[in-house]
Biopython code that builds the backbone (N, CA, C, O; Angstrom):
import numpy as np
from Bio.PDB.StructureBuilder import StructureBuilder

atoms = [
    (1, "UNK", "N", (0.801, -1.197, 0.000)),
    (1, "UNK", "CA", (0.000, 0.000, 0.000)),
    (1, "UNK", "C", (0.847, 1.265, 0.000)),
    (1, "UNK", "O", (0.840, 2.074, -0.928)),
    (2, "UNK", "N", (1.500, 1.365, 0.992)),
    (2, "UNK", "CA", (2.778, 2.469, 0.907)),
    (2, "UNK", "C", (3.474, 2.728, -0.384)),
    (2, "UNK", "O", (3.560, 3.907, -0.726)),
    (3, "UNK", "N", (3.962, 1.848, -1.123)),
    (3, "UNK", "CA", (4.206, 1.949, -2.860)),
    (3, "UNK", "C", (3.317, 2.284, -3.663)),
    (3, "UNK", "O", (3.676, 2.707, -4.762)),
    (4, "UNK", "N", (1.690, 2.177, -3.297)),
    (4, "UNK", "CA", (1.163, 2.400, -4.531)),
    (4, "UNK", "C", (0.468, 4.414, -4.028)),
    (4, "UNK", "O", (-0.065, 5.313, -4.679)),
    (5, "UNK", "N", (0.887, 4.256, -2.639)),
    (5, "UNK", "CA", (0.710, 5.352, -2.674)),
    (5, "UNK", "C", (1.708, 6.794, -2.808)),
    (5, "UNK", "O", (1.635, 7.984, -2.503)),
    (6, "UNK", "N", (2.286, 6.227, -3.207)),
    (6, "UNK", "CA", (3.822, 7.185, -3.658)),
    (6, "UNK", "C", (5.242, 7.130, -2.534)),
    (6, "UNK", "O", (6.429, 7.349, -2.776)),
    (7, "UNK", "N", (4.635, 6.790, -1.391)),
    (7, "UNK", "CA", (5.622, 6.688, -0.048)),
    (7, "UNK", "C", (6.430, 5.192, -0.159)),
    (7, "UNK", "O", (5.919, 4.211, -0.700)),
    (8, "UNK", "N", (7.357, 5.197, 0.261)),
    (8, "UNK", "CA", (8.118, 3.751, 0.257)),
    (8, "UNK", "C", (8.488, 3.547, 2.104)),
    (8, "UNK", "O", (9.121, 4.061, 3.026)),
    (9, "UNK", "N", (7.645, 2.508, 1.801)),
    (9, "UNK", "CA", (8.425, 2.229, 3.559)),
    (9, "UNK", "C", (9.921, 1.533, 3.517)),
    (9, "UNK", "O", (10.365, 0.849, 2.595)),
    (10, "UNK", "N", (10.502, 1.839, 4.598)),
    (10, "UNK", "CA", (11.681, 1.307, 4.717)),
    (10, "UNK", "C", (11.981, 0.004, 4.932)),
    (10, "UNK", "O", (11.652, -0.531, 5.991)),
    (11, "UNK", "N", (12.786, -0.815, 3.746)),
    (11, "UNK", "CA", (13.080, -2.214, 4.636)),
    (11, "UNK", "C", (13.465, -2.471, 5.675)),
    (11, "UNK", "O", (13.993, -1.516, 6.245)),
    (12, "UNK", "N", (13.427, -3.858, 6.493)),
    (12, "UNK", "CA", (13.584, -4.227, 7.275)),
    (12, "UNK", "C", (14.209, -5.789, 6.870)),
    (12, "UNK", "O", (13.739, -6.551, 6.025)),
    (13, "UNK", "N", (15.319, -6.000, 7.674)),
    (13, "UNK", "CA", (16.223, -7.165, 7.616)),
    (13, "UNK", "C", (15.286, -8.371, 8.743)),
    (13, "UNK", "O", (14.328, -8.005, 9.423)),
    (14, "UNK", "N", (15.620, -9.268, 8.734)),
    (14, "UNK", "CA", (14.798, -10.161, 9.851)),
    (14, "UNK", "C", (15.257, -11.096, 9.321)),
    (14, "UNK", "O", (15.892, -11.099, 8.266)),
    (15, "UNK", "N", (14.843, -12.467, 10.351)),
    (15, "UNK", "CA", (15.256, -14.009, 9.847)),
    (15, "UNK", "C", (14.448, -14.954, 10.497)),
    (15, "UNK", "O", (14.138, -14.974, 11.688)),
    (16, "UNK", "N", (14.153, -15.689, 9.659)),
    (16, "UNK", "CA", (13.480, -17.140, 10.328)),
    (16, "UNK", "C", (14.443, -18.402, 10.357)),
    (16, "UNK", "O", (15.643, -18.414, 10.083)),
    (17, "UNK", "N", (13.665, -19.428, 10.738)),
    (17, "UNK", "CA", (13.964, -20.550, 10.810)),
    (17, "UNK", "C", (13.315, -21.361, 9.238)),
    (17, "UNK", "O", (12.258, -21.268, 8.614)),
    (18, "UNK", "N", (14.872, -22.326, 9.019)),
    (18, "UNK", "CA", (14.750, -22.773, 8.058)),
    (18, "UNK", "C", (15.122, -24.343, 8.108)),
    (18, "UNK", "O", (15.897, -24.874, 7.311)),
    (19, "UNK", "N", (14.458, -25.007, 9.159)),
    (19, "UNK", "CA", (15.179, -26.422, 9.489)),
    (19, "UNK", "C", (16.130, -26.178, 10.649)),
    (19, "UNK", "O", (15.546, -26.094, 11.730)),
    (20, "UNK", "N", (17.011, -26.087, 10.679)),
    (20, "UNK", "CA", (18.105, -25.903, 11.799)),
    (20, "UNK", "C", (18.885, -24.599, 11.258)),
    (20, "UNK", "O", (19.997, -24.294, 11.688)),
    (21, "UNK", "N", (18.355, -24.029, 10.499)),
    (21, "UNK", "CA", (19.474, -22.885, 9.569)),
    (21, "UNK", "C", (18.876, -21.511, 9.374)),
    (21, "UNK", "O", (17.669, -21.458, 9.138)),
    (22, "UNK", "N", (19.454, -20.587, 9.433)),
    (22, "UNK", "CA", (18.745, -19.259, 9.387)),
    (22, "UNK", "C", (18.454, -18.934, 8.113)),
    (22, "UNK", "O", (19.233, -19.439, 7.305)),
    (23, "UNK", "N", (17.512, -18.194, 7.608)),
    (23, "UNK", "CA", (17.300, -17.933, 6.515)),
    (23, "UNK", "C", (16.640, -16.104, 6.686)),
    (23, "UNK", "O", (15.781, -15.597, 7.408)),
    (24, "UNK", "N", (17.499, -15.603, 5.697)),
    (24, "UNK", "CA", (17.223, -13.980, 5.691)),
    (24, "UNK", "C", (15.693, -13.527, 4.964)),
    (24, "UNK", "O", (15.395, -14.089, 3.910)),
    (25, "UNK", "N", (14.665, -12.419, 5.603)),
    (25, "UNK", "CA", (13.642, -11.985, 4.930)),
    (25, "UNK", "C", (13.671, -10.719, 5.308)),
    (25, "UNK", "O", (13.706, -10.137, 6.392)),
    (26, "UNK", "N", (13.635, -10.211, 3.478)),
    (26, "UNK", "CA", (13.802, -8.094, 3.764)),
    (26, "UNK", "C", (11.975, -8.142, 4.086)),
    (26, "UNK", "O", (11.179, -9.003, 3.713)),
    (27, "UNK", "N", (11.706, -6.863, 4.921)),
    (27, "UNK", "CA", (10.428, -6.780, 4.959)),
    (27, "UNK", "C", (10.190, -5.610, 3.932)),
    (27, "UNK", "O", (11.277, -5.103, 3.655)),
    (28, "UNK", "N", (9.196, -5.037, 3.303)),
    (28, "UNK", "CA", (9.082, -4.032, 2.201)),
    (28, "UNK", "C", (7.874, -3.017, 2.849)),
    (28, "UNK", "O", (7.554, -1.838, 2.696)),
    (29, "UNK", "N", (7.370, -4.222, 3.703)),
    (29, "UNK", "CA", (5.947, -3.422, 4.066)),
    (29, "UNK", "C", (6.162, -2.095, 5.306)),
    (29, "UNK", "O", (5.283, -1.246, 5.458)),
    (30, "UNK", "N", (7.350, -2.092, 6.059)),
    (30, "UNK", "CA", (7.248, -1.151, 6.784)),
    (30, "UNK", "C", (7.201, -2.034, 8.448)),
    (30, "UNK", "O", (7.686, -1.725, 9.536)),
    (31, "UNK", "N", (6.470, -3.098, 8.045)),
    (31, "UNK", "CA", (6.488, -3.815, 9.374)),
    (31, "UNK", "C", (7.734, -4.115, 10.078)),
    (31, "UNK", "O", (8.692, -4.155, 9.306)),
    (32, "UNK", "N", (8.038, -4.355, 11.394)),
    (32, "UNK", "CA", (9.008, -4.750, 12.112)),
    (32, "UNK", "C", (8.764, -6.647, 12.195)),
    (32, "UNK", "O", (7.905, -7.505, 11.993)),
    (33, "UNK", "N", (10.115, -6.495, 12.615)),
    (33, "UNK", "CA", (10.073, -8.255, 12.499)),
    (33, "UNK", "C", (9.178, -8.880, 13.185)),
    (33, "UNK", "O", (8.445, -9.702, 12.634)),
    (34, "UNK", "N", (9.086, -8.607, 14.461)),
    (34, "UNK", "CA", (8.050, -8.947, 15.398)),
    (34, "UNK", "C", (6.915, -9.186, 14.749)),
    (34, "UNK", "O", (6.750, -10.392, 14.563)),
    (35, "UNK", "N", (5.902, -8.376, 14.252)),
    (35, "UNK", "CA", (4.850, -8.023, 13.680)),
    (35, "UNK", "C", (4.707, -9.182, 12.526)),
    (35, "UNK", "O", (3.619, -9.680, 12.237)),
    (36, "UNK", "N", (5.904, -9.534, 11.925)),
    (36, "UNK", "CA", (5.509, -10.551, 10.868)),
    (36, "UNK", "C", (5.402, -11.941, 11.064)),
    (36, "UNK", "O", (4.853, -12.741, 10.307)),
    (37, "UNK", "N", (6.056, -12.207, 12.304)),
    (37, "UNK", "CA", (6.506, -13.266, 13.686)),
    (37, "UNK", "C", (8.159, -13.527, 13.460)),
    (37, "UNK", "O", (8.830, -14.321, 14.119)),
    (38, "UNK", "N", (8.530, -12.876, 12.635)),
    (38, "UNK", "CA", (10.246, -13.035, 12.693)),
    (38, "UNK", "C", (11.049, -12.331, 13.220)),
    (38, "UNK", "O", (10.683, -11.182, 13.466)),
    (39, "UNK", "N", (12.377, -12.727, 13.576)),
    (39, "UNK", "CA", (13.000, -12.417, 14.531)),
    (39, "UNK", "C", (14.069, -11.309, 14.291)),
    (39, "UNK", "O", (14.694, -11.541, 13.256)),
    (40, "UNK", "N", (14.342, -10.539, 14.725)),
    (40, "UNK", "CA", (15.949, -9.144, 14.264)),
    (40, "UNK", "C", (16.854, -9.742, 14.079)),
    (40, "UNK", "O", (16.938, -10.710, 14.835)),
    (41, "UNK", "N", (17.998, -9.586, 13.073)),
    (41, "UNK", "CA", (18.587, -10.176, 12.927)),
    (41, "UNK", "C", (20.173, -9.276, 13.265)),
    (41, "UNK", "O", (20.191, -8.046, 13.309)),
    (42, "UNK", "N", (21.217, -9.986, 13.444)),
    (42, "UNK", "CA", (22.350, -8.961, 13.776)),
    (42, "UNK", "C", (22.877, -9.652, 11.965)),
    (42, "UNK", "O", (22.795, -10.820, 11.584)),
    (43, "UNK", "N", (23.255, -8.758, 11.388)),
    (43, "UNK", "CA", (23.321, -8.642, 9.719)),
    (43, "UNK", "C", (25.026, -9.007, 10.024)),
    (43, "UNK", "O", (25.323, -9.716, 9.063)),
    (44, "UNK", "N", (25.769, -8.918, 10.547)),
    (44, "UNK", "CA", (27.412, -9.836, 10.553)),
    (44, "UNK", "C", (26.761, -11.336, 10.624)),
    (44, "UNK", "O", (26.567, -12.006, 9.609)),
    (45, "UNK", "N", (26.428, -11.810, 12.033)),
    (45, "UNK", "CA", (26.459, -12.433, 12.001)),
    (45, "UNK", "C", (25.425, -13.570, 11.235)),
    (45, "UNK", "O", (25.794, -14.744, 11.222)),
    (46, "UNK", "N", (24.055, -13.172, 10.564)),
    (46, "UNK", "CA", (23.875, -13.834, 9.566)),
    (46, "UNK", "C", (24.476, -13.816, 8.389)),
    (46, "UNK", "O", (24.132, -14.726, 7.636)),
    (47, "UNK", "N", (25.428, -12.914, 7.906)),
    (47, "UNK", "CA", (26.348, -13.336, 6.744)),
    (47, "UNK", "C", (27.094, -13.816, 7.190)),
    (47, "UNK", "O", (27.478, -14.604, 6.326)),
    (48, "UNK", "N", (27.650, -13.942, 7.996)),
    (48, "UNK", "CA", (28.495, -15.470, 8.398)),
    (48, "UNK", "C", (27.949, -16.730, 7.946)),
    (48, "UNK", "O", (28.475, -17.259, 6.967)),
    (49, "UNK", "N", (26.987, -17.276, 8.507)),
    (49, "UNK", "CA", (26.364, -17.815, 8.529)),
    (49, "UNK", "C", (25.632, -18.775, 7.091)),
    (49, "UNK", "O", (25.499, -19.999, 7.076)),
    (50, "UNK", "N", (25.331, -18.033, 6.230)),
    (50, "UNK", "CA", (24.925, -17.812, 5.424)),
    (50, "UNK", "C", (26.222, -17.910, 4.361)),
    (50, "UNK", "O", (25.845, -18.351, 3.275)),
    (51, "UNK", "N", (27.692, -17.600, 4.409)),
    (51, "UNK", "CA", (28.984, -17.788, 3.884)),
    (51, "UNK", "C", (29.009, -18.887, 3.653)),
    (51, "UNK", "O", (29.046, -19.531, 2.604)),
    (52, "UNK", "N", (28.973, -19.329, 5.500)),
    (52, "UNK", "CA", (29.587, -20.621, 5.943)),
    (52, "UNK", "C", (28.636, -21.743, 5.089)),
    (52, "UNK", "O", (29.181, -22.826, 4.877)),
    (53, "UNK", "N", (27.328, -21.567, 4.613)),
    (53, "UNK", "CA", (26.505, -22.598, 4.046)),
    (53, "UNK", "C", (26.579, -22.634, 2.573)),
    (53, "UNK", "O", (26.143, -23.652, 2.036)),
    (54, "UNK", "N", (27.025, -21.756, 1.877)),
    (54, "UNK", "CA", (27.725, -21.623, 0.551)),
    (54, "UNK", "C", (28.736, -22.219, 0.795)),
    (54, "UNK", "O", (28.858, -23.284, 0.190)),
    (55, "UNK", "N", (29.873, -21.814, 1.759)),
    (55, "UNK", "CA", (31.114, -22.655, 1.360)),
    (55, "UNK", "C", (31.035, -23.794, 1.408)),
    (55, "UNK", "O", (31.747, -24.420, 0.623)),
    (56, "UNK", "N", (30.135, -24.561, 2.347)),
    (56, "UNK", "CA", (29.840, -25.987, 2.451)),
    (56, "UNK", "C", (28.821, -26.780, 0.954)),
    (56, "UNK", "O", (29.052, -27.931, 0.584)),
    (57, "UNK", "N", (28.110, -26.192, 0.517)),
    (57, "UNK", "CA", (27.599, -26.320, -0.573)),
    (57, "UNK", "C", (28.513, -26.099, -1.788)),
    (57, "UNK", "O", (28.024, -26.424, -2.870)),
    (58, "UNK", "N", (29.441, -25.727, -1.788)),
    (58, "UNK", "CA", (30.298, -25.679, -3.113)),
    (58, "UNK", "C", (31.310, -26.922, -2.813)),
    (58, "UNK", "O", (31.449, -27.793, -3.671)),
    (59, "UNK", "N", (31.957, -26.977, -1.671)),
    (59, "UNK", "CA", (32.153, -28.122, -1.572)),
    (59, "UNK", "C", (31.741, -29.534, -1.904)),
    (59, "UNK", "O", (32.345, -30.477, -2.416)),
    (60, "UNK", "N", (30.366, -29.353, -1.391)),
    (60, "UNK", "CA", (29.144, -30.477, -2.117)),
    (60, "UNK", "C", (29.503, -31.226, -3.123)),
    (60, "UNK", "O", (29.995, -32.351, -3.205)),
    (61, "UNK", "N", (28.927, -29.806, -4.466)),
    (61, "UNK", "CA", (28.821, -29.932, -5.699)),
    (61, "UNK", "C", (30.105, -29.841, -6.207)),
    (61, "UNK", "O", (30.143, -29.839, -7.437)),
    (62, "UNK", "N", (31.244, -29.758, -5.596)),
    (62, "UNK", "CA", (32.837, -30.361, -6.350)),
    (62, "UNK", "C", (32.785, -31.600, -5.895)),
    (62, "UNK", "O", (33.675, -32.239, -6.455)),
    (63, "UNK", "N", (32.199, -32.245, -5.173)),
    (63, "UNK", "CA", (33.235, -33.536, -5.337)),
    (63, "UNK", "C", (32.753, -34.588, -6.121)),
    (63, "UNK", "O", (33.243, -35.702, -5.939)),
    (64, "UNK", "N", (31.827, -34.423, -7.012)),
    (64, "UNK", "CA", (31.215, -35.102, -8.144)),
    (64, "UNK", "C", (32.097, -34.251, -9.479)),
    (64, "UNK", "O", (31.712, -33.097, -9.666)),
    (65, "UNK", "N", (32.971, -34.640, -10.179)),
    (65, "UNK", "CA", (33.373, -33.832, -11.105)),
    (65, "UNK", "C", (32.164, -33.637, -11.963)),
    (65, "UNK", "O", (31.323, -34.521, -12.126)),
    (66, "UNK", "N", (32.099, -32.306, -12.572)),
    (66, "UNK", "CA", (31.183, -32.372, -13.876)),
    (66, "UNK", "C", (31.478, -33.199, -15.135)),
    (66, "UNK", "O", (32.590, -33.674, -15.363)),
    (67, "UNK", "N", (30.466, -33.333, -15.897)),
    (67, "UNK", "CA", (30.360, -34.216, -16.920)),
    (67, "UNK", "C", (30.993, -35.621, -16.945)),
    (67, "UNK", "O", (31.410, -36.284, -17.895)),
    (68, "UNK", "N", (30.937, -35.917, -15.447)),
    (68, "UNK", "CA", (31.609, -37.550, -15.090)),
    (68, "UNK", "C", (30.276, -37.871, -14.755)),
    (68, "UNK", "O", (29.391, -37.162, -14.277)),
    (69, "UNK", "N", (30.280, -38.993, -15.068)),
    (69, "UNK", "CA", (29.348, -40.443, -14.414)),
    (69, "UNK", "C", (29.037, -41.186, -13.228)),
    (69, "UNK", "O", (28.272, -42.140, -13.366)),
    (70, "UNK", "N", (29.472, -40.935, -12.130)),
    (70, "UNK", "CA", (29.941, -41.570, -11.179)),
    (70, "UNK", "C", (28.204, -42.443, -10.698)),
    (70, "UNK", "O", (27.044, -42.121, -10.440)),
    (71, "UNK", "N", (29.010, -43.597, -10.813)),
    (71, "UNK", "CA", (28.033, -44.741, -9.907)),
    (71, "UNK", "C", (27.051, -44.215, -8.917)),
    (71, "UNK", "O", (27.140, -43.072, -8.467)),
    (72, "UNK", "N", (26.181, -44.995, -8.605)),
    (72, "UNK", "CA", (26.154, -44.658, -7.078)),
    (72, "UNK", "C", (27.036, -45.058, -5.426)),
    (72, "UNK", "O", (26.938, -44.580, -4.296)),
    (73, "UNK", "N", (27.720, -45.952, -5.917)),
    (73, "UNK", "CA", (28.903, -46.310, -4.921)),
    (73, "UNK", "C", (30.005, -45.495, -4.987)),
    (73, "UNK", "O", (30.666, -45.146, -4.009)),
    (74, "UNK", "N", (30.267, -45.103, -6.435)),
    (74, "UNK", "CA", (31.093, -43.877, -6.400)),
    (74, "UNK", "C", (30.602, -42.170, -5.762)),
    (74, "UNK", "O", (31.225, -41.395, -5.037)),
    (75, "UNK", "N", (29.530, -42.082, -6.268)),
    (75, "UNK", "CA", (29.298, -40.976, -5.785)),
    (75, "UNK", "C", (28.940, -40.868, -4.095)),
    (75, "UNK", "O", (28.947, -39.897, -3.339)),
    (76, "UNK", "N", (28.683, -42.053, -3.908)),
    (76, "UNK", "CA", (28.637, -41.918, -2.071)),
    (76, "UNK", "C", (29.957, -41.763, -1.281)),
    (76, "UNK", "O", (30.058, -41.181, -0.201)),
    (77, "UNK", "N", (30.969, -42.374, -1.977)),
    (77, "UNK", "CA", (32.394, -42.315, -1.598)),
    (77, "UNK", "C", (32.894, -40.559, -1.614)),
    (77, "UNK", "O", (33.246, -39.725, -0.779)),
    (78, "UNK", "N", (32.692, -40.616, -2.976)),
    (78, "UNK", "CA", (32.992, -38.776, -3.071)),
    (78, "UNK", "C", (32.462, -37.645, -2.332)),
    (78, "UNK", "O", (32.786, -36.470, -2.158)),
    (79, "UNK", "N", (31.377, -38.548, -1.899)),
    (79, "UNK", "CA", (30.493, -37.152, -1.109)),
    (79, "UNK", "C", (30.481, -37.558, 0.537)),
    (79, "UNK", "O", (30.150, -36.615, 1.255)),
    (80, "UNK", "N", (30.692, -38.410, 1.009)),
    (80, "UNK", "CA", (31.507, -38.826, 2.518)),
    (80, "UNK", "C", (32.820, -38.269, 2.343)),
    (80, "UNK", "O", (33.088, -37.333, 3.096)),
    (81, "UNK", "N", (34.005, -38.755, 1.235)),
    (81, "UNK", "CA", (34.821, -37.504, 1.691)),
    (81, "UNK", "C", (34.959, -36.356, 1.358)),
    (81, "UNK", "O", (36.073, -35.933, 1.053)),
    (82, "UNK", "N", (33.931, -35.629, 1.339)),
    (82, "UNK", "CA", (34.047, -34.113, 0.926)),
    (82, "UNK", "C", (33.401, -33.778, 2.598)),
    (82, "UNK", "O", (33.701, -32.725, 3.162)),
    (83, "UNK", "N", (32.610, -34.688, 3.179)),
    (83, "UNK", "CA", (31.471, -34.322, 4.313)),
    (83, "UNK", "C", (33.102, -34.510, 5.794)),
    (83, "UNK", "O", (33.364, -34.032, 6.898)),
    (84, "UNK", "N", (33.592, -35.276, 5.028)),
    (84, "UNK", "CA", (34.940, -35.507, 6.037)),
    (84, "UNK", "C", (35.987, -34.159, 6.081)),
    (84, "UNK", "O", (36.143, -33.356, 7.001)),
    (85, "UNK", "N", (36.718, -34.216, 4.598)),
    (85, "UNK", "CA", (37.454, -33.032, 4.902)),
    (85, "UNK", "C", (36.425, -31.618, 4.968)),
    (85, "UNK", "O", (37.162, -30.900, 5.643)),
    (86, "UNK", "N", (35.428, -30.936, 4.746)),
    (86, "UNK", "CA", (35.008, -29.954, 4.963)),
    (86, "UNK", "C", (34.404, -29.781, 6.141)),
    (86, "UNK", "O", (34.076, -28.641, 6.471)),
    (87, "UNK", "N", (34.126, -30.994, 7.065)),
    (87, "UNK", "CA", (33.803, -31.334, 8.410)),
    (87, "UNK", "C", (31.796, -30.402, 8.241)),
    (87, "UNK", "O", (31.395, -29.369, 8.776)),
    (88, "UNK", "N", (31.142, -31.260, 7.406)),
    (88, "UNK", "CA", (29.746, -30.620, 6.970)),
    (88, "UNK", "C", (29.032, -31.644, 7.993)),
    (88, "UNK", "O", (29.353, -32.825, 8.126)),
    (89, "UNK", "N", (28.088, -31.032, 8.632)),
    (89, "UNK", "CA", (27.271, -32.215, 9.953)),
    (89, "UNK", "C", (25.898, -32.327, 8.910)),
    (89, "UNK", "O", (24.846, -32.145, 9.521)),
    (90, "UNK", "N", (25.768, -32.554, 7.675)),
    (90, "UNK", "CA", (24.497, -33.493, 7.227)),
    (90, "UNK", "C", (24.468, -34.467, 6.813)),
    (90, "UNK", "O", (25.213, -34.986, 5.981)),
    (91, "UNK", "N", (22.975, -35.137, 7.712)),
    (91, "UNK", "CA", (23.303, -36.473, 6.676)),
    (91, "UNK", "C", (22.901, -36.620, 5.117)),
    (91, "UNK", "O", (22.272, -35.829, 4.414)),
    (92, "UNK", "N", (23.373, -37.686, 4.842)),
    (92, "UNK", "CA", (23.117, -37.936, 3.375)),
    (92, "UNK", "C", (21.833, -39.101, 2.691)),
    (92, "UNK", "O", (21.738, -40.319, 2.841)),
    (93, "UNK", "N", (21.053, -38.234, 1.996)),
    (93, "UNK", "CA", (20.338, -39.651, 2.273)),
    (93, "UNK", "C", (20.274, -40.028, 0.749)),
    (93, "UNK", "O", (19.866, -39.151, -0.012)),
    (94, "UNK", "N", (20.636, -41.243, 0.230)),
    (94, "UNK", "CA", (20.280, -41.720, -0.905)),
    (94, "UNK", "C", (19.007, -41.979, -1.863)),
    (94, "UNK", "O", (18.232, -42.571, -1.113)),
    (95, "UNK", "N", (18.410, -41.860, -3.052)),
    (95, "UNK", "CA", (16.809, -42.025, -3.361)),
    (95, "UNK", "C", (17.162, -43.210, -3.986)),
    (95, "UNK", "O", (18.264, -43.558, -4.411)),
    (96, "UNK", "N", (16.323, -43.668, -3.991)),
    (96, "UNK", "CA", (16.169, -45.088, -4.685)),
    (96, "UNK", "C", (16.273, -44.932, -6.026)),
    (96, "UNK", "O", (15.959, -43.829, -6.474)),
    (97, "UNK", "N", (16.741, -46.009, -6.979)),
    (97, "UNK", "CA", (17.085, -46.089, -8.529)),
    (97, "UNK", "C", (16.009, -45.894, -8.899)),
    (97, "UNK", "O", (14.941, -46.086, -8.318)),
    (98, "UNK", "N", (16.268, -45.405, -10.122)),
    (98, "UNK", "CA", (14.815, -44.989, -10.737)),
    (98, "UNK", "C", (15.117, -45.890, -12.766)),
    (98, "UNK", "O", (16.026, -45.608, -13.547)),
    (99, "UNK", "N", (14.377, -46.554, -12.904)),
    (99, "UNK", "CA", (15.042, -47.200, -14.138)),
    (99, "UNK", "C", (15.314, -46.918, -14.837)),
    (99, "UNK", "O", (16.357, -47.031, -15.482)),
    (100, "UNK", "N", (14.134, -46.280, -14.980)),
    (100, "UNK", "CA", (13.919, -45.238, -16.873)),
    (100, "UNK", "C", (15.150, -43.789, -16.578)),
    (100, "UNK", "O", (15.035, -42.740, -17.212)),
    (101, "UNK", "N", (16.212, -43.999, -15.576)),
    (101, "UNK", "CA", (16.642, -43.149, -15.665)),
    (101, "UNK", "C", (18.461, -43.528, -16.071)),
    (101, "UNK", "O", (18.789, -44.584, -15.529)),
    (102, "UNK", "N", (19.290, -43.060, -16.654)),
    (102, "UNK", "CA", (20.721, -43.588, -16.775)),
    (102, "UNK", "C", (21.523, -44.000, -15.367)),
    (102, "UNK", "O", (21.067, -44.052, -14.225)),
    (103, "UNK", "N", (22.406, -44.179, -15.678)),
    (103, "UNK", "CA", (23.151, -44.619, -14.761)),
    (103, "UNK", "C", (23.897, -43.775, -13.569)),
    (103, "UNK", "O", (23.958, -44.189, -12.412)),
    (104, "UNK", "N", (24.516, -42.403, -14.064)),
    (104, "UNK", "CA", (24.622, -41.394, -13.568)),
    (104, "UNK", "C", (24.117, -40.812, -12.574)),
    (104, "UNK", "O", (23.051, -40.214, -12.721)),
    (105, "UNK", "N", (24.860, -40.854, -11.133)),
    (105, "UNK", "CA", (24.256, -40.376, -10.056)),
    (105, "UNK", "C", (24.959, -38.469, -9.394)),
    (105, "UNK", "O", (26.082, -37.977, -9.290)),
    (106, "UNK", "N", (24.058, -38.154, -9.214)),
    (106, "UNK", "CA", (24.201, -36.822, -9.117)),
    (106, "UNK", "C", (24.059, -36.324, -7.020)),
    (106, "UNK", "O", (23.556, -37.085, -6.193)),
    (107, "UNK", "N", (24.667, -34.895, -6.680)),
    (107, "UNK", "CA", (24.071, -34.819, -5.403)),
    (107, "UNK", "C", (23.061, -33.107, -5.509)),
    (107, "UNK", "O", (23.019, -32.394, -6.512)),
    (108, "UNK", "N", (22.408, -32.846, -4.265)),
    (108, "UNK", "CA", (21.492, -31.739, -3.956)),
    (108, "UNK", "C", (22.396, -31.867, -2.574)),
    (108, "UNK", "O", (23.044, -32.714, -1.959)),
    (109, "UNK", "N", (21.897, -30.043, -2.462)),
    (109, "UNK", "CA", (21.409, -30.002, -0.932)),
    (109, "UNK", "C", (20.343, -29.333, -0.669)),
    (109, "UNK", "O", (20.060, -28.314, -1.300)),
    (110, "UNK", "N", (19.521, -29.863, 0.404)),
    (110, "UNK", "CA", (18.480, -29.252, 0.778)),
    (110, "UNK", "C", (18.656, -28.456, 2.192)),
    (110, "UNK", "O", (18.557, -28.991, 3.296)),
    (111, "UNK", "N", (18.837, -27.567, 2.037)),
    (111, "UNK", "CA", (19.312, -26.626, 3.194)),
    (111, "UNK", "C", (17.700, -26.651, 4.302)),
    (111, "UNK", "O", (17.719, -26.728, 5.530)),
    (112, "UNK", "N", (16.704, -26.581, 3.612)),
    (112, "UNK", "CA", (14.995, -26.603, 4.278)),
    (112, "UNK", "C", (14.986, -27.646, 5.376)),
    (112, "UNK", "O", (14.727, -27.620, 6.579)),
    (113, "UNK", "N", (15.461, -28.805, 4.297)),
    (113, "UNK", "CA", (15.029, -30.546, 4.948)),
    (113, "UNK", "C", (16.439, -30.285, 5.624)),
    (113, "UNK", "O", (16.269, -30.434, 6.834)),
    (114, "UNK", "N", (17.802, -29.948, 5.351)),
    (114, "UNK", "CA", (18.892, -30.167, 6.515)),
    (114, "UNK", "C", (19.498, -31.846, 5.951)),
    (114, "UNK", "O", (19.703, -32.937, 6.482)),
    (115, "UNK", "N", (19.598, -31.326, 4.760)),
    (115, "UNK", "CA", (20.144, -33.066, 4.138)),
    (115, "UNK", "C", (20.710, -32.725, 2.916)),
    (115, "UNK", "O", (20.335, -31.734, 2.290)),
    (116, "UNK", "N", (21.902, -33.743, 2.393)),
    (116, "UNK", "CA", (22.635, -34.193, 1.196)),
    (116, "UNK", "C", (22.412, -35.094, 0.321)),
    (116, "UNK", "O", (23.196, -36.043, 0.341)),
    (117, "UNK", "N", (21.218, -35.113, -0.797)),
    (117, "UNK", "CA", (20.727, -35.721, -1.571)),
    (117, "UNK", "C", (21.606, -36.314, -2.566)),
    (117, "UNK", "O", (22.367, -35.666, -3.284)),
    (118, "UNK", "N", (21.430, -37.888, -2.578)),
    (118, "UNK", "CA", (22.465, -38.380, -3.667)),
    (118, "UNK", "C", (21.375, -39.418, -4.656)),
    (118, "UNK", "O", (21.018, -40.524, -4.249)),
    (119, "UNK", "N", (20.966, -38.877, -5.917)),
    (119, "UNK", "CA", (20.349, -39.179, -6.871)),
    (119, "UNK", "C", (20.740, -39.546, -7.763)),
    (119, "UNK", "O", (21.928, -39.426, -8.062)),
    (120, "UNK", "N", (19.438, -40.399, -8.845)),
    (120, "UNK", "CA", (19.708, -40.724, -10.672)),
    (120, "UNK", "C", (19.838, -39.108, -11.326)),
    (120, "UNK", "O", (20.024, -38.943, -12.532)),
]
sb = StructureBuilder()
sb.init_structure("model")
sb.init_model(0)
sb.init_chain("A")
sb.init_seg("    ")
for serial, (resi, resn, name, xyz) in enumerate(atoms, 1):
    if name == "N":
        sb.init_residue(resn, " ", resi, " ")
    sb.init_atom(name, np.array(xyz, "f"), 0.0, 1.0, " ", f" {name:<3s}", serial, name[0])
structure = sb.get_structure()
């Protein structure tokens, strides 16, 4: 309403819960965090935070080289030791084969669910 009436309210930084993980929300409306049920956030230390879960996620997605194939015994190997040397606390959970799909197993992370997806 404030936008369409020519005034801009000021953002507001805030954060919720995202599984075990913080997750950042600008407010636009003018509201305070409280008001939306989310919490103030100190803006260092959620970019920390928030670094630290990128750097662990790039980690992830290197230890499957691109345009390689890797098994699924291979790719569980590669992605236990990436969870080893980067010292990452999720677990990993495997999906079941899917037929109609190649051989090629791939990983996710789901930062929401708090898990390391290793797929067809």
């Amino acid at each position: 309403n404030d936008i369409v009436k020519g005034g801009a309210a000021k953002p507001t930084l805030c954060e919720e819960k995202a599984g075990d993980f913080r997750r950042p929300v600008v407010l636009l409306s003018g509201a305070d965090c409280a008001q939306s049920g989310r919490t103030p956030t100190q803006t260092n230390s959620l970019l920390a935070d928030i670094n630290h879960r990128r750097s662990q996620e790039i980690d992830i997605y290197a230890a499957i080289p691109p345009n390689s194939c890797a098994n699924r015994a291979e790719a569980r190997r590669l992605i236990d030791a990436a969870i080893v040397e980067s010292r990452i606390q999720l677990p990993v959970t495997e999906l079941p084969p899917m037929k109609q799909m190649g051989p090629c197993y791939s990983v996710s992370v789901s930062w929401a669910g708090g898990q390391i997806i290793i797929s067809q």
